[in-house]
C-alpha positions as CSV (number, residue, x, y, z in Angstrom):
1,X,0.0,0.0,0.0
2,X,1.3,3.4,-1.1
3,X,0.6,7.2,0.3
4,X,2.2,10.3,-0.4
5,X,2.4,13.6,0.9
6,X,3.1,16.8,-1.6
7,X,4.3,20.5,-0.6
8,X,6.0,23.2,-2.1
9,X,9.6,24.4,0.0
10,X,11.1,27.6,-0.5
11,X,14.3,27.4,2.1
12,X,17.5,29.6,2.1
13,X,19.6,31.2,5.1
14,X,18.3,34.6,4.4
15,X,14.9,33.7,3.6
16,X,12.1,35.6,4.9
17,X,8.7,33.3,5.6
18,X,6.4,35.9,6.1
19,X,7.9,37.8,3.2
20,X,7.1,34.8,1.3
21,X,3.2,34.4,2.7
22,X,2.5,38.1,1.7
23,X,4.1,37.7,-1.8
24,X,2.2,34.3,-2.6
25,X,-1.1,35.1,-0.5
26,X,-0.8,32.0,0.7
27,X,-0.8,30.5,4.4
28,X,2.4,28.4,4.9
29,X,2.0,24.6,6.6
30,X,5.0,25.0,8.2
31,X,7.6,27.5,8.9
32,X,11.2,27.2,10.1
33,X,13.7,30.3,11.3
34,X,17.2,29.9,10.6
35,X,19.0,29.5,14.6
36,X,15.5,28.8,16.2
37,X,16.0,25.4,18.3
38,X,15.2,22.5,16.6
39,X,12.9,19.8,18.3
40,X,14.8,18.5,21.1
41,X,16.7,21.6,21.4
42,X,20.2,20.8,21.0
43,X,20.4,21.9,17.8
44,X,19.2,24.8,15.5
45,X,17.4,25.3,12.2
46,X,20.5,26.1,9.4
47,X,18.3,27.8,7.5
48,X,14.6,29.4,6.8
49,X,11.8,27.2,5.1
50,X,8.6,28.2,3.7
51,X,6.4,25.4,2.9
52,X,2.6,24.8,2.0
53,X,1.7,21.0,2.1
54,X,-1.8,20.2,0.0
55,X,-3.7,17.7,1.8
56,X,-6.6,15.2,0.4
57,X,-10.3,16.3,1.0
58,X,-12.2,14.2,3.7
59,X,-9.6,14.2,6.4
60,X,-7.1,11.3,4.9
61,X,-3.7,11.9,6.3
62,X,-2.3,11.5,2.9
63,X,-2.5,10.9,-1.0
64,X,-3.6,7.8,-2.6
65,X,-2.2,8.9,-5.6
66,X,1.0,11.2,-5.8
67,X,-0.4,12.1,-9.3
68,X,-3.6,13.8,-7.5
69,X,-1.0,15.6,-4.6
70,X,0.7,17.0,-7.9
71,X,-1.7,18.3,-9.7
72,X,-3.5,19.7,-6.8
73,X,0.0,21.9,-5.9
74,X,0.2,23.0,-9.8
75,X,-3.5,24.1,-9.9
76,X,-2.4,26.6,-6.5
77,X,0.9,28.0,-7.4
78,X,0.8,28.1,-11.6
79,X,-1.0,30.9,-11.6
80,X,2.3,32.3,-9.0
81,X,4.7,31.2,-11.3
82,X,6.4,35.2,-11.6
83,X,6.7,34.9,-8.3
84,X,8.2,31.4,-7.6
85,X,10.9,32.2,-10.2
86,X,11.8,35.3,-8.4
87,X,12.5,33.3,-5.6
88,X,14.2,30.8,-7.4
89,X,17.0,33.2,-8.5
90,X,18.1,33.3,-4.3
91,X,16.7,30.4,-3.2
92,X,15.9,26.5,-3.3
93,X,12.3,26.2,-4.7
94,X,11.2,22.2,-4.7
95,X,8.4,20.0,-4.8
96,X,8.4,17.8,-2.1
97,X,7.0,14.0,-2.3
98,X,7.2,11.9,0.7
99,X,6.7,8.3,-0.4
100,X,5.1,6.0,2.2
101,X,4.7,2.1,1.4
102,X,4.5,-0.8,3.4
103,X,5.5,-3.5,0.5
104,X,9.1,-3.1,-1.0
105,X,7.0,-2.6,-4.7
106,X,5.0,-0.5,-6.9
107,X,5.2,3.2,-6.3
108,X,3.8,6.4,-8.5
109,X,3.5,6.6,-12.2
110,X,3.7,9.7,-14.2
111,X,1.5,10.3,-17.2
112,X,2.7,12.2,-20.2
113,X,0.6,15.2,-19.4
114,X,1.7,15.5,-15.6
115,X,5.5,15.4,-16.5
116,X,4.6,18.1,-19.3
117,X,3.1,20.0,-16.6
118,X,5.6,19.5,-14.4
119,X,8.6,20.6,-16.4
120,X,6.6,23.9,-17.8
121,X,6.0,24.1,-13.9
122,X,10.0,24.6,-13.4
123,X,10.7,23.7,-10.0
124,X,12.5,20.6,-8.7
125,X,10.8,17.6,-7.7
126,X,12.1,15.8,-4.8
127,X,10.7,12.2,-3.9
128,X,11.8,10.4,-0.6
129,X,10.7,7.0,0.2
130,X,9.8,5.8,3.9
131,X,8.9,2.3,4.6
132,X,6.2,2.6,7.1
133,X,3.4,0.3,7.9
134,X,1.4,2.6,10.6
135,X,1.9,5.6,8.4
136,X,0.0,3.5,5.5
137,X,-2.5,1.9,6.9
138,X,-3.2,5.0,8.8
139,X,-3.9,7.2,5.9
């Protein structure tokens, strides 16, 4: 079984987060300060994140399908394209894909269209795989 979680980062050392919420219009899902403590406290952030994480209608914890995550991220920041590349030219812009599975097999597929979309779209796409059986059969 397969889920996936999809967000937008913008990080950087002298990135601004609410600079970033007032140029997008857009409320961040989580915000790190560069030299706030980490969790734990004995260490702190090394840099300033930015990031908005869409999440599936009716209260599942995560995507069935890391196509749906994608598109749902495009559909929200294409029209803020101007601005995303602005903030490309000083910082790291990326998709974010977490990857949870409990089987060591399948994973996502990309259609034609999506990668189009996706490569017009101009920003990195990073996908990380966990193995995690509560995380799936939680979702």
């Amino acid at each position: 079984m397969h889920s996936y979680l999809v967000s937008l980062r913008i990080s950087g050392a002298t990135l601004e987060p609410s600079r970033v919420t007032c140029d997008l219009g857009i409320e961040p899902s989580q915000v790190r300060i560069k030299g706030e403590s980490r969790p734990g406290g004995k260490s702190t952030w090394d840099e300033s994140v930015w990031e908005y994480e869409a999440r599936p209608s009716g209260g599942e914890s995560g995507w069935r399908s890391l196509a749906e995550g994608l598109q749902t991220i495009l559909s929200l920041f294409v029209p803020r394209q101007r601005i995303l590349r602005q903030y490309q030219e000083r910082f790291k812009v990326c998709l974010f894909c977490g990857h949870f599975t409990s089987s060591f097999n399948g994973g996502p597929a990309f259609s034609p269209s999506l990668l189009r979309q996706l490569g017009d779209f101009g920003v990195e796409l990073f996908l990380d795989t966990y193995h995690s059986d509560e995380f799936v059969s939680g979702a």
